[in-house]
C-alpha positions in Angstrom: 0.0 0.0 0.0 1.2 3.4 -0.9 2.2 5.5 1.9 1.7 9.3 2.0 3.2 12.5 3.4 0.3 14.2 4.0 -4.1 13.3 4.0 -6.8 15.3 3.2 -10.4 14.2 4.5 -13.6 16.1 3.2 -17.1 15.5 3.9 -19.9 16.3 1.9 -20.9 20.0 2.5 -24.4 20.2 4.2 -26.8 22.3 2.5 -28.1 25.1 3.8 -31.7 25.0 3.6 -32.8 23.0 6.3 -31.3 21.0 9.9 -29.5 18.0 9.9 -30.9 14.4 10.1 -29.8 11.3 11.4 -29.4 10.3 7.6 -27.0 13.1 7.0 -24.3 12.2 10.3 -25.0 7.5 9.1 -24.1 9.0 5.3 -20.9 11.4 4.9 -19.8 12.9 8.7 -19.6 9.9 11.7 -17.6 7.6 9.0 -15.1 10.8 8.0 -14.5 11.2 11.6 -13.7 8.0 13.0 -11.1 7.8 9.9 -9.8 11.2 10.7 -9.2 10.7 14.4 -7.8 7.1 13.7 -5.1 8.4 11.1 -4.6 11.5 13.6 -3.8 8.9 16.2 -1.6 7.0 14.4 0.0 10.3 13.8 -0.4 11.0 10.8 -0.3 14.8 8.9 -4.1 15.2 8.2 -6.7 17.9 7.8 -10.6 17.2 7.8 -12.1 19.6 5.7 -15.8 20.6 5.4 -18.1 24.0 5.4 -21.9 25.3 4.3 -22.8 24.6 1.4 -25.0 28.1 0.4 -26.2 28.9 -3.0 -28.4 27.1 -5.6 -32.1 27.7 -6.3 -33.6 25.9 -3.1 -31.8 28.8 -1.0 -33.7 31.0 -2.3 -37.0 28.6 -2.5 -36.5 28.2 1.4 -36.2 32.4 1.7 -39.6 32.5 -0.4 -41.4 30.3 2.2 -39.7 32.0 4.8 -40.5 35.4 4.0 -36.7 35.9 4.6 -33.9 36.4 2.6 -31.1 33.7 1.1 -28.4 35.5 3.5 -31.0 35.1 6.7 -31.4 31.5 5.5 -28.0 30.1 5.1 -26.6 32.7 8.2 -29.1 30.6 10.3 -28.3 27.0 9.2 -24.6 27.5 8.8 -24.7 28.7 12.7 -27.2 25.6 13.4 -24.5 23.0 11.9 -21.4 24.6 13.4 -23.3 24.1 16.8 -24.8 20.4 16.3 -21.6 19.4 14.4 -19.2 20.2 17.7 -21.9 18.8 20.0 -21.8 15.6 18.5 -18.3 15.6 18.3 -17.3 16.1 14.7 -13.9 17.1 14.4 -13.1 19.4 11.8 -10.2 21.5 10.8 -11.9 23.9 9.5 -15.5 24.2 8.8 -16.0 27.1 6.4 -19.2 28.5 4.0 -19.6 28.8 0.2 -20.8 32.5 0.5 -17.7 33.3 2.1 -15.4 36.0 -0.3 -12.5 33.7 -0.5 -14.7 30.9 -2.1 -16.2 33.1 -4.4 -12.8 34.4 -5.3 -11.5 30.4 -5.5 -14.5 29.1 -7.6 -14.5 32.4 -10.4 -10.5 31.6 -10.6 -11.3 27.7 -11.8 -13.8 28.7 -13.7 -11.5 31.5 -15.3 -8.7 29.1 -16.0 -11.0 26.7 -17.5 -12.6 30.1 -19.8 -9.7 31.0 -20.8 -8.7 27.2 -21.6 -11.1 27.0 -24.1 -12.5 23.9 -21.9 -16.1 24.9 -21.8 -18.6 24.7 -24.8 -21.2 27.7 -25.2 -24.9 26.4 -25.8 -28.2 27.8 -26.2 -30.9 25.5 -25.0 -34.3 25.9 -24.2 -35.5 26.5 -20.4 -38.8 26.8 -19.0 -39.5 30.6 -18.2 -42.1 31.9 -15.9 -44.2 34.7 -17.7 -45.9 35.9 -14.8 -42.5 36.9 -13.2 -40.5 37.4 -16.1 -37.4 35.0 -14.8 -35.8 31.9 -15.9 -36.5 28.7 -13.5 -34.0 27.0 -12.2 -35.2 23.3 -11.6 -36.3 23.6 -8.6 -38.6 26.4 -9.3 -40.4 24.0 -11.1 -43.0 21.0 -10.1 -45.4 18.8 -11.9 -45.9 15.6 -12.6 -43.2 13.0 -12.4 -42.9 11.2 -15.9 -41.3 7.9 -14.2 -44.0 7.0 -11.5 -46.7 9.8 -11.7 -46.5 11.6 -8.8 -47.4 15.6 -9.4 -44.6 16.9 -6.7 -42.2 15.8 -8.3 -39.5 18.6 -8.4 -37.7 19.5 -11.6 -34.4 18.1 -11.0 -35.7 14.9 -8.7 -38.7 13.3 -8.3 -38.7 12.6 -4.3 -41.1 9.6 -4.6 -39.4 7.2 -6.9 -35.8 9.2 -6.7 -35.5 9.7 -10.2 -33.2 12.9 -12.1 -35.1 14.7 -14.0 -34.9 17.7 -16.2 -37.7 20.3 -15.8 -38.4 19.8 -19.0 -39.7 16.5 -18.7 -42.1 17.3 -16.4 -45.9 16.6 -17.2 -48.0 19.5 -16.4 -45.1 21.9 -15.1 -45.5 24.9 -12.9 -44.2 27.5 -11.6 -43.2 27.2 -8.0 -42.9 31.1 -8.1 -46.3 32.2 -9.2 -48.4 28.8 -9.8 -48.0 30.0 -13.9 -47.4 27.0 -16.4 -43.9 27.8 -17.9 -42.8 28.7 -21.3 -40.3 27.6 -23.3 -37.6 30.4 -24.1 -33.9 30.0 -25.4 -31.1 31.1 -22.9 -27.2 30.2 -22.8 -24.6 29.0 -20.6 -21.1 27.6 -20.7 -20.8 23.7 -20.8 -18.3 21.3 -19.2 -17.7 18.8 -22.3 -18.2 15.3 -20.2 -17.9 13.5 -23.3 -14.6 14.6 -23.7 -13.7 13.6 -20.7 -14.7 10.0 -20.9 -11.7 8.1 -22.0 -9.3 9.2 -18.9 -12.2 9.2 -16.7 -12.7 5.0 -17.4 -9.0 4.5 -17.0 -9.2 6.5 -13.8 -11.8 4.7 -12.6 -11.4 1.1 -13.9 -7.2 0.9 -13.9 -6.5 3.2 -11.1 -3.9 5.0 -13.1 -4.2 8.9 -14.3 -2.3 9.5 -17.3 -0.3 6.3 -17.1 0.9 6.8 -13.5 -0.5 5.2 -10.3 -3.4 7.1 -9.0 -5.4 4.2 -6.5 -6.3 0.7 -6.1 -9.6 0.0 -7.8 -10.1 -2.9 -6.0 -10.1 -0.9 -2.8 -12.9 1.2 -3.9 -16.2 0.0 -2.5 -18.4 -1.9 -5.3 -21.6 0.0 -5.7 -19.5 3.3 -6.2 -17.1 1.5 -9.0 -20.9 0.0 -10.5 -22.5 3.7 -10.5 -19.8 5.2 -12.3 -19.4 2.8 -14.4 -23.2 2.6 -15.1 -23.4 6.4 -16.1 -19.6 5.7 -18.6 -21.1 2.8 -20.0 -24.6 5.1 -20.8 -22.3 7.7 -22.3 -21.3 10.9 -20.7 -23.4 14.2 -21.9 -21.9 17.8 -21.4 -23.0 19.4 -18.5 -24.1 23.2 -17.6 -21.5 24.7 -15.7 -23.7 27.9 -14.9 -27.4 29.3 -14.2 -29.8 32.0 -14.6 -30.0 32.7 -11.2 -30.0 35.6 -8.5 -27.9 34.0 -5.3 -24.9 32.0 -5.8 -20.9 32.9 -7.1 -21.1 35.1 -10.5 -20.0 34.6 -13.6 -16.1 36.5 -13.4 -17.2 39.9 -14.6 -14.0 40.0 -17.4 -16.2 37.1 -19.3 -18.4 38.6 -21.8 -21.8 37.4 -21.8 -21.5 37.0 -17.7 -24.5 39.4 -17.1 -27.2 37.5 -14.6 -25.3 34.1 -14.5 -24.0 32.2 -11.8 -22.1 29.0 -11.5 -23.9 26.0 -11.1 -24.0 24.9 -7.5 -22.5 21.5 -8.3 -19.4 23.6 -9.9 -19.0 25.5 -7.2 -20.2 23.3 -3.8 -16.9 20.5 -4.1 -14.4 23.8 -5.3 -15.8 24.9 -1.3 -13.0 22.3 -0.2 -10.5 24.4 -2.0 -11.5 27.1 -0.6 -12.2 26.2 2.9 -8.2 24.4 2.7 -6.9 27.6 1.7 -8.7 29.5 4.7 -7.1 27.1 6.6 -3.9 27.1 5.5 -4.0 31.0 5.9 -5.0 30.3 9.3 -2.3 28.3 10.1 0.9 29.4 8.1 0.5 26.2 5.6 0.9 26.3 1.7 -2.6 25.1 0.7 -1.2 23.4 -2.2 0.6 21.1 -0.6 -2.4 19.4 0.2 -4.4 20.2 -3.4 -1.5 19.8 -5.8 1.0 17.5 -4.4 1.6 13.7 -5.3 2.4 12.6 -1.9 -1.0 13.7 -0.7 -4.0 11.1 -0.6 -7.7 12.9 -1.3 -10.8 10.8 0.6 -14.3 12.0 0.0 -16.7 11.2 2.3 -20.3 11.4 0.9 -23.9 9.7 0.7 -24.5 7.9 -2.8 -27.0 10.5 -4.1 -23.4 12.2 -4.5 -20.9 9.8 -6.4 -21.3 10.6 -9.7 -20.2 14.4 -8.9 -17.2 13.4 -6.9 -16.1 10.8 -9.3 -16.8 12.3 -12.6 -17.6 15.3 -12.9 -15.6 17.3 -9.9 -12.7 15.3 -10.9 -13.3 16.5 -15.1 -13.0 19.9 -13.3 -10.2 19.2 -11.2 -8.1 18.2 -14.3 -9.4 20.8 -16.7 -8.1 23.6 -13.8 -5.3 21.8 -14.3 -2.0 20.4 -11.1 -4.9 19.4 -9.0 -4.7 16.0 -7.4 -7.9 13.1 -8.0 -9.2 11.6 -5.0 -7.5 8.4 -3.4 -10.8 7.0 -2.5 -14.5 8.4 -2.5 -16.1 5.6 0.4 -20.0 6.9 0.0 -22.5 5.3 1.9 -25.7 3.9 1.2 -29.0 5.5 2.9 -30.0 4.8 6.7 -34.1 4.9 6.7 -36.3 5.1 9.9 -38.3 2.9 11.4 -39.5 1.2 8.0 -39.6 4.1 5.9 -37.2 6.3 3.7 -36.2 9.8 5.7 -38.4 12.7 4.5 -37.9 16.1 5.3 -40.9 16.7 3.7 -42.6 14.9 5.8 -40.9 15.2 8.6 -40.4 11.9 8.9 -36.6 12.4 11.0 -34.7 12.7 13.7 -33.3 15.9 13.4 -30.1 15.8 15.0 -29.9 19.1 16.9 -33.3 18.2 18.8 -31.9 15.0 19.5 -29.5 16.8 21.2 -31.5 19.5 23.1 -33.7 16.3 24.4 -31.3 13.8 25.3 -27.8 15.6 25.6 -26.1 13.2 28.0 -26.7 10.2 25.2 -24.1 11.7 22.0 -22.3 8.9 22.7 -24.9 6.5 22.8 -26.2 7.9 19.4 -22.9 7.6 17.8 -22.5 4.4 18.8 -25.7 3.1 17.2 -25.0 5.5 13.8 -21.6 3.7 13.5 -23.1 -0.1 14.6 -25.5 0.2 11.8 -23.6 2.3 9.4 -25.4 2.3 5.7 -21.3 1.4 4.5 -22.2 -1.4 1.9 -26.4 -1.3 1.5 -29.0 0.7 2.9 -29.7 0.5 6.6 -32.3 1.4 9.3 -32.7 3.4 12.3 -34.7 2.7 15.2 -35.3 3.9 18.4 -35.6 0.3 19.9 -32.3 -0.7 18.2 -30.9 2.7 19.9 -32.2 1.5 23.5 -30.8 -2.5 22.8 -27.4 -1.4 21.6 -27.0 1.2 24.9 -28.4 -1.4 27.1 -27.7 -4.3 26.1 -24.1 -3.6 24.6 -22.7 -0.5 26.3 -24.5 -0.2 29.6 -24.2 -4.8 30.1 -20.7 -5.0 28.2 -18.5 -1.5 28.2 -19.7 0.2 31.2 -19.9 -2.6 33.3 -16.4 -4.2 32.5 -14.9 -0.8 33.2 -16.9 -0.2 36.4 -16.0 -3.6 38.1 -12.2 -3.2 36.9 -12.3 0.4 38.7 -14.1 -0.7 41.6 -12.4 -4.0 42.3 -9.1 -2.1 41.8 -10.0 0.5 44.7 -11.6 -2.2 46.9 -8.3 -4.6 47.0 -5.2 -2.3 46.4 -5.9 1.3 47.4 -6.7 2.3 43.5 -3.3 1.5 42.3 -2.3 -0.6 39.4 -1.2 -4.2 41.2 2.7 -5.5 41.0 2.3 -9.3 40.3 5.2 -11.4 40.8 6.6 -11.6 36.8 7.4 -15.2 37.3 3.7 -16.5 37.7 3.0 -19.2 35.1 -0.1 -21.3 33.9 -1.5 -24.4 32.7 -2.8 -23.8 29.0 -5.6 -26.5 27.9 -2.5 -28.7 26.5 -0.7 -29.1 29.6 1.7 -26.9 29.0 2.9 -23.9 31.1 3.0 -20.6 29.4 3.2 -16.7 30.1 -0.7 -15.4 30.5 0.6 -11.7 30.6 2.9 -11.8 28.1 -0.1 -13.8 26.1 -2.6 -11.3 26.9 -0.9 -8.2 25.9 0.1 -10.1 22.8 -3.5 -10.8 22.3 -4.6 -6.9 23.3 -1.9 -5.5 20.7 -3.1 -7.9 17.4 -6.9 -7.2 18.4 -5.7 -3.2 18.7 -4.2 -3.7 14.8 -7.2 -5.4 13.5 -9.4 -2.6 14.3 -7.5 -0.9 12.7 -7.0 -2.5 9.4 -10.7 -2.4 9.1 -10.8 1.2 10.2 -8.1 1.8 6.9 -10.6 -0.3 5.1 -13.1 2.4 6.0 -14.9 -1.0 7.5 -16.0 1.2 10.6 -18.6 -1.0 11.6 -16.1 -3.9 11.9 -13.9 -1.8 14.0 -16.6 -1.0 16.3 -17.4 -4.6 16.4 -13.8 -5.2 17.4 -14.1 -2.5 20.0 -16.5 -3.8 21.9 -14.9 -7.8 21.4 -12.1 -6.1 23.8 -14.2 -5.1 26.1 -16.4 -8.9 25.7 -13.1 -10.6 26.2 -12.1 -8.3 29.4 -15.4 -9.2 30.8 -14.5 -13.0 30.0 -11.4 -12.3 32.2 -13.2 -11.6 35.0 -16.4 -14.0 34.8 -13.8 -16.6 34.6 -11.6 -16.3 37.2 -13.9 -14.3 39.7 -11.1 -12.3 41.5 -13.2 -11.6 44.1 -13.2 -15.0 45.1 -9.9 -15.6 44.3 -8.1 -12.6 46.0 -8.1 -14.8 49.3 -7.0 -18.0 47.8 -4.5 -17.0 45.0 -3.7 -13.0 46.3 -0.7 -13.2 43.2 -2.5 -14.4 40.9 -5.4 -11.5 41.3 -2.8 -9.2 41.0 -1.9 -10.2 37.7 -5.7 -10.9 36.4 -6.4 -7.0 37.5 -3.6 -5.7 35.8 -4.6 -7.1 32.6 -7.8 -5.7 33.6 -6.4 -2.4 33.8 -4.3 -2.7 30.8 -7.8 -3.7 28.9 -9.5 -0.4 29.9 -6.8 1.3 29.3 -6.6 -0.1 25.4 -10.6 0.5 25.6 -9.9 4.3 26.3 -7.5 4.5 23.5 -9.3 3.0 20.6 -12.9 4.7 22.0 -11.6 7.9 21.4 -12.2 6.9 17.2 -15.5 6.5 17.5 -17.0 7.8 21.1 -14.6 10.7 22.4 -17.0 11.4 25.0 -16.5 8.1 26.2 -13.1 8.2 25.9 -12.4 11.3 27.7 -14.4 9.5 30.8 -12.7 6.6 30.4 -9.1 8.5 31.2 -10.6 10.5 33.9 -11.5 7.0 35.9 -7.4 5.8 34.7 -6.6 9.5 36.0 -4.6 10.3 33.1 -5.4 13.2 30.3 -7.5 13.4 27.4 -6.3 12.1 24.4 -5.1 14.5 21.9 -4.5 12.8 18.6 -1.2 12.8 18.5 -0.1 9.4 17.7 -1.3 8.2 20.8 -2.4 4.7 19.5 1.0 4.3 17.2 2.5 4.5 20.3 0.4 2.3 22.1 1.0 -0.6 19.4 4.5 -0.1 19.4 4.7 -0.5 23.4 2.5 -3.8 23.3 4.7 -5.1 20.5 7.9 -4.6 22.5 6.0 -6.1 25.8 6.2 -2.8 27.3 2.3 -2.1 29.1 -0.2 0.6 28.5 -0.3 1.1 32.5 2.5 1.1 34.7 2.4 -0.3 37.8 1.5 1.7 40.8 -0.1 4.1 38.7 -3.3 5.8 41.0 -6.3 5.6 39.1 -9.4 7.4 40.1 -12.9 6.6 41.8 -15.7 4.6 40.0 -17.5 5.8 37.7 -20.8 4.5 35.6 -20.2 5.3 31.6 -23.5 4.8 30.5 -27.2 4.4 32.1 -30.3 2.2 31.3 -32.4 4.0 28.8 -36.2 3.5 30.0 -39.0 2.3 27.7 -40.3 5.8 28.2 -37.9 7.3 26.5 -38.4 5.3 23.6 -42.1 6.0 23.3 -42.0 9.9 24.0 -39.4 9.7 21.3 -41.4 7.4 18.8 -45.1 9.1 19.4 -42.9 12.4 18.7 -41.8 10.8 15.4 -45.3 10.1 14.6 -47.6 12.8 15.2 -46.7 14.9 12.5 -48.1 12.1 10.4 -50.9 10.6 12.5 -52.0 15.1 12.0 -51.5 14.9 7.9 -53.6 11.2 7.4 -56.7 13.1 7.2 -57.8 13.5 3.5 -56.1 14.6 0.2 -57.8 17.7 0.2 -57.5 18.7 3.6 -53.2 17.8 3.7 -53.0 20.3 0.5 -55.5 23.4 1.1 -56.2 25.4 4.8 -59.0 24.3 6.4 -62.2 25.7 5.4 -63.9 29.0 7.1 -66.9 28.9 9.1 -69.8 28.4 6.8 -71.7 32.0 5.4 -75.1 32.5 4.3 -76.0 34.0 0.6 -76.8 37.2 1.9 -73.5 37.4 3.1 -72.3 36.8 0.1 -73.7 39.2 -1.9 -72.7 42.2 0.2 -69.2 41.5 -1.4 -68.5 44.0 -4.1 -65.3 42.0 -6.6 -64.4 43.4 -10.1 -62.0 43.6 -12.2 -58.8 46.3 -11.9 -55.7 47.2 -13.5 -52.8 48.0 -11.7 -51.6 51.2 -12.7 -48.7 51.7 -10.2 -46.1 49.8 -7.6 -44.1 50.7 -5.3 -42.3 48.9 -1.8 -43.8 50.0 1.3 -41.0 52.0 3.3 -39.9 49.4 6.4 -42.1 46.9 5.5 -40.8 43.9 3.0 -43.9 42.1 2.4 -46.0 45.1 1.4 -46.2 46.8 -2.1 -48.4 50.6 -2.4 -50.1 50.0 -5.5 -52.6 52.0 -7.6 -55.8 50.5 -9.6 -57.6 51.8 -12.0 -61.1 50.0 -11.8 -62.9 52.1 -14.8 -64.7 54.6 -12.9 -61.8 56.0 -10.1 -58.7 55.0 -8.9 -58.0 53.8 -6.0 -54.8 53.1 -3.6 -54.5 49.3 -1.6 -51.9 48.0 0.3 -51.3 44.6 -0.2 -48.7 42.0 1.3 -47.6 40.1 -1.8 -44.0 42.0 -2.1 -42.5 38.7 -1.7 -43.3 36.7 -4.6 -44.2 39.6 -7.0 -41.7 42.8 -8.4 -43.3 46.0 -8.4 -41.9 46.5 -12.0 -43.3 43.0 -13.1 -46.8 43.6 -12.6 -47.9 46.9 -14.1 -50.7 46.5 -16.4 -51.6 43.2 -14.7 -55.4 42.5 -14.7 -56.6 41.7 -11.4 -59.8 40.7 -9.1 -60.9 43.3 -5.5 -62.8 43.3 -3.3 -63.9 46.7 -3.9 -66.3 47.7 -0.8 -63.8 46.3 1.8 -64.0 48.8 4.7 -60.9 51.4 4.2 -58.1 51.2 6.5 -54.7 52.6 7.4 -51.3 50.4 7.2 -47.9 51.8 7.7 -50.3 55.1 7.8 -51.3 54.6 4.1 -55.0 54.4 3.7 -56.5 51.1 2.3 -59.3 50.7 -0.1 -59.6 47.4 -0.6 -58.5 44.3 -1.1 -56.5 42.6 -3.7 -57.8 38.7 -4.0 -54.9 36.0 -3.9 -54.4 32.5 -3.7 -51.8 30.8 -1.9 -50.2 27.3 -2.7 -49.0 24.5 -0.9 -45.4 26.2 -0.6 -47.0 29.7 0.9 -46.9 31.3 -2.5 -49.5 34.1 -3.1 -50.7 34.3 -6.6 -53.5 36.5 -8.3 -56.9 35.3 -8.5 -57.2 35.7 -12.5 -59.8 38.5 -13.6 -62.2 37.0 -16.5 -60.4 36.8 -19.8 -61.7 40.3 -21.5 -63.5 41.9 -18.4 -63.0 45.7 -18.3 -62.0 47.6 -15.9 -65.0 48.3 -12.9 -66.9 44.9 -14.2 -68.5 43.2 -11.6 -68.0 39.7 -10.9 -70.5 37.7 -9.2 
């Protein structure tokens, strides 16, 4: 195996639109971090890079529903994961944000270099448009009906149901997420990154593991359903690719490109260059050459991501990475499979999650205990599922009956009998193995501790964290063994020097159980060298140490060493907790099984008669003027002409409707509304609207060549 100088770890940047799931830590965060703190512990040059990943067309979908802005959205979730990301013990370098100057400054460079290259095609193509607000939609500004398996929310780049891509211009029945308008087609163009041309190197890459005829990784190393994906999308032929948007939040277009007016990159250009970026904020940070870790041979690239993102981190990020031109290709990209949720596939849609930063406001003494069970079923080779039964088995059955209650008897037992410090045994103690033959249990045991120590950790290289786990807690099964079978507490009065060597094995088990906890529970580790009374951990080759010791028959513990006062790791988790937790999971669902109708529209207002119907005056008005309200961001000052007078109303649609875009717009008041003031302008009347399932207010269309003052009734 290759060795390397230096390591760089990312994970897949979180998008800002929304809080992070359980789904999110199982697919590209938990695994990055037990490999990061392994390789820091075997001391090894690494940085674990990640940050917020901020632009695209849903930012600014989430601001529309919000009645925010896309600076408010991604300022809030970018805070939210810095804070559930450190209280779950995720252990970045750096964890930096795509709206952040020096990515903008990193991604228009690439995209420069590649410009002025000639690497990108221009094309005109045709995109749906939305008349009503006069703007390109990007795909997610579009819905309708999915063409694969029919269902009409299907979104214009995925269909959420059946998981399908789509382009919006497959959609069946399209509409406009903006104002509820079916689309048009209209010509726009953008700059292309030529796949196809790119397909040749990109199947050696892939297949050989070479890059140009030099070593680049070991296919065979690479887990199978990433290698079958890519090569699934090669064998269908690679297509070129848009490399920007017609869009209003994201990184520009570099302004020295002609033709740059109202674009911006793609987000899936721009998102993986945010580990450039975020390495060179880093490296600024800390007086280190950036390149070094982007541009250097003796460097080794991992990706850790979910599999909804392996074609972009093997194909097309690394088509950009080699068009830009010195950058290294990643080593490995180990993406997991999906973890689902108590029988069903996680929906933030319908909030069917656990959303991890609740978990932790509810149950903040139990990170550990979710870690554990994120990393015991780990989606590493197929899809996986959570549950919160399978959470309260694995803490009570495994760490509460196995970890915890090893350690605690060890601690206990080694207060009770010698004062709290490590025994001296007499060195020359033999016994009788099942052959008959004398042999050296100490010397055996820490022989036994120090290969059980390395397998974990070839799985842990093997990005096999579930097996490392396993082997975690087979330390701490076989420490327990220890014990059961030779009872000490019997045998302290029959066999005192004998006791004294079982309980320092003991001791030299937790100790190793401290060590190789710290990869996947630090929490737990941190506790567990408090009870040894020695200090945190700090990554710094700790565990190459600790192998190297055992190997030359040196011990993890000395002798003598004062260890401190007992100590329970982990508690019982009640039934209680699960059912709070589970009833919590399903009331949002139990609320939404009444009808079709009544899941999609408000419910309905108390019931009128017809004479209160007919007091309502509605006609038909133009809209002669608009203008923002001063202080207020959902309010627009508009003027209408309704045929016989003008008139001034106030209404609250500034949100999803420009002033400038609907001048001349024909639309339906309620004329003999009772006048009132708002932000001290007087209201006559009341513009009618109708609001979709997202929260967007569109106009109640007057009848098709109604005048101006006509009456509807």
């Amino acid at each position: 195996m290759k060795e390397f100088k230096r390591y760089l770890v990312t994970s897949a940047l979180p998008y800002a639109n929304g809080p992070l799931h359980i789904g999110h830590l199982a697919g590209a965060y938990l695994s990055a971090d037990v490999y990061v703190r392994f390789m820091r512990l075997m001391g090894k040059d690494i940085v674990y890079i990640c940050g917020s990943d901020e632009h695209g067309a849903a930012i600014t979908m989430r601001a529309l529903k919000d009645g925010s802005t896309p600076r408010e959205v991604v300022d809030k979730y970018h805070a939210l994961f810095e804070d559930t990301f450190k209280k779950v013990g995720i252990s970045f370098d750096i964890y930096h944000r795509t709206s952040d100057p020096l990515h903008h400054e990193t991604s228009q460079e690439i995209f420069r270099t590649m410009y002025n290259k000639g690497l990108f095609t221009e094309e005109s193509s045709e995109q749906l448009y939305d008349p009503e607000v006069n703007q390109f939609l990007a795909d997610r500004y579009v819905r309708g009906t999915c063409p694969k398996c029919s269902n009409p929310e299907a979104y214009g780049d995925q269909c959420e149901n059946c998981g399908s891509s789509l382009s919006p211009m497959e959609l069946i029945h399209p509409r406009s997420v903006l104002s509820g308008a079916t689309p048009i087609v209209k010509e726009t163009k953008h700059w292309y990154l030529p796949l196809d041309q790119h397909e040749a190197w990109l199947r050696e890459w892939i297949e050989e593991g070479t890059f140009e005829g030099e070593f680049s990784h070991y296919p065979d190393e690479w887990k199978n359903h990433v290698l079958g994906q890519c090569k699934s999308w090669l064998d269908g032929g690679l297509q070129p690719r848009a490399m920007t948007r017609d869009l209003d939040w994201g990184v520009d277009v570099p302004h020295d490109i002609p033709g740059h007016e109202g674009k911006k990159l793609y987000v899936w250009m721009d998102a993986p260059i945010g580990y450039i970026s975020a390495t060179r904020q880093w490296a600024k940070d800390n007086k280190k050459k950036w390149e070094k870790y982007w541009k250097d041979e003796e460097c080794q690239l991992v990706h850790f991501i979910g599999k909804d993102n392996i074609v972009f981190h093997c194909l097309i990020f690394p088509a950009i990475l080699k068009s830009a031109g010195e950058f290294i290709l990643p080593y490995n990209v180990p993406a997991n499979q999906f973890m689902n949720l108590e029988g069903n596939k996680i929906s933030t849609s319908r909030n069917w999650a656990v959303w991890v930063h609740e978990y932790l406001e509810e149950l903040p003494d139990k990170v550990d205990e979710l870690r554990y069970c994120m990393i015991k079923n780990m989606p590493e080779l197929k899809d996986t599922e959570f549950t919160w039964k399978s959470w309260q088995d694995a803490n009570n059955n495994e760490l509460v009956a196995n970890l915890a209650n090893f350690v605690n008897r060890v601690v206990v037992l080694t207060n009770k009998y010698y004062e709290g410090k490590v025994p001296v045994f007499d060195e020359d103690l033999t016994f009788t193995g099942s052959n008959g033959e004398e042999y050296e249990f100490f010397e055996s045991e820490m022989l036994t501790l120090h290969d059980d120590l390395q397998e974990l950790c070839e799985y842990v290289r093997k990005f096999d964290f579930r097996s490392g786990l396993k082997t975690l807690m087979d330390i701490s099964t076989k420490g327990n063994q220890l014990l059961q079978y030779n009872e000490p507490w019997k045998l302290v009065k029959e066999d005192p020097e004998s006791v004294k060597l079982i309980m320092n094995v003991a001791l030299q088990y937790v100790c190793a159980l401290g060590l190789a906890s710290r990869l996947f529970m630090p929490g737990t580790s941190d506790k567990i060298q408090a009870l040894l009374n020695l200090k945190p951990f700090t990554e710094k080759g700790e565990l190459l140490k600790a192998l190297d010791k055992l190997s030359e028959g040196e011990v993890l513990l000395k002798a003598k060493h004062k260890i401190g006062e007992p100590l329970h790791l982990f508690s019982r988790i009640d039934d209680s907790v699960v059912e709070a937790q589970i009833a919590k999971l399903k009331a949002p669902q139990e609320q939404a099984s009444t009808s079709s109708s009544e899941k999609k529209f408000k419910p309905m207002k108390e019931e009128i008669t017809y004479d209160d119907f007919v007091k309502m005056d509605m006609r038909v008005a133009t809209i002669l003027t608009a203008k923002k309200v001063e202080k207020a961001d959902k309010l627009l000052e508009l003027t209408l002409d309704l045929g016989f007078e003008q008139r001034t109303v106030v209404s609250g649609i500034a949100l999803y409707h420009k002033p400038e875009d609907i001048i001349g717009k024909k639309v339906t008041i309620l004329a003999n509304l009772a006048p009132r003031k708002i932000k001290g302008i007087e209201s006559k009347g009341m513009i009618l609207m109708s609001e979709n399932e997202d929260g967007v207010l569109n106009f109640v269309a007057a009848p098709e060549g109604a005048e101006n003052g006509a009456l509807i009734s």
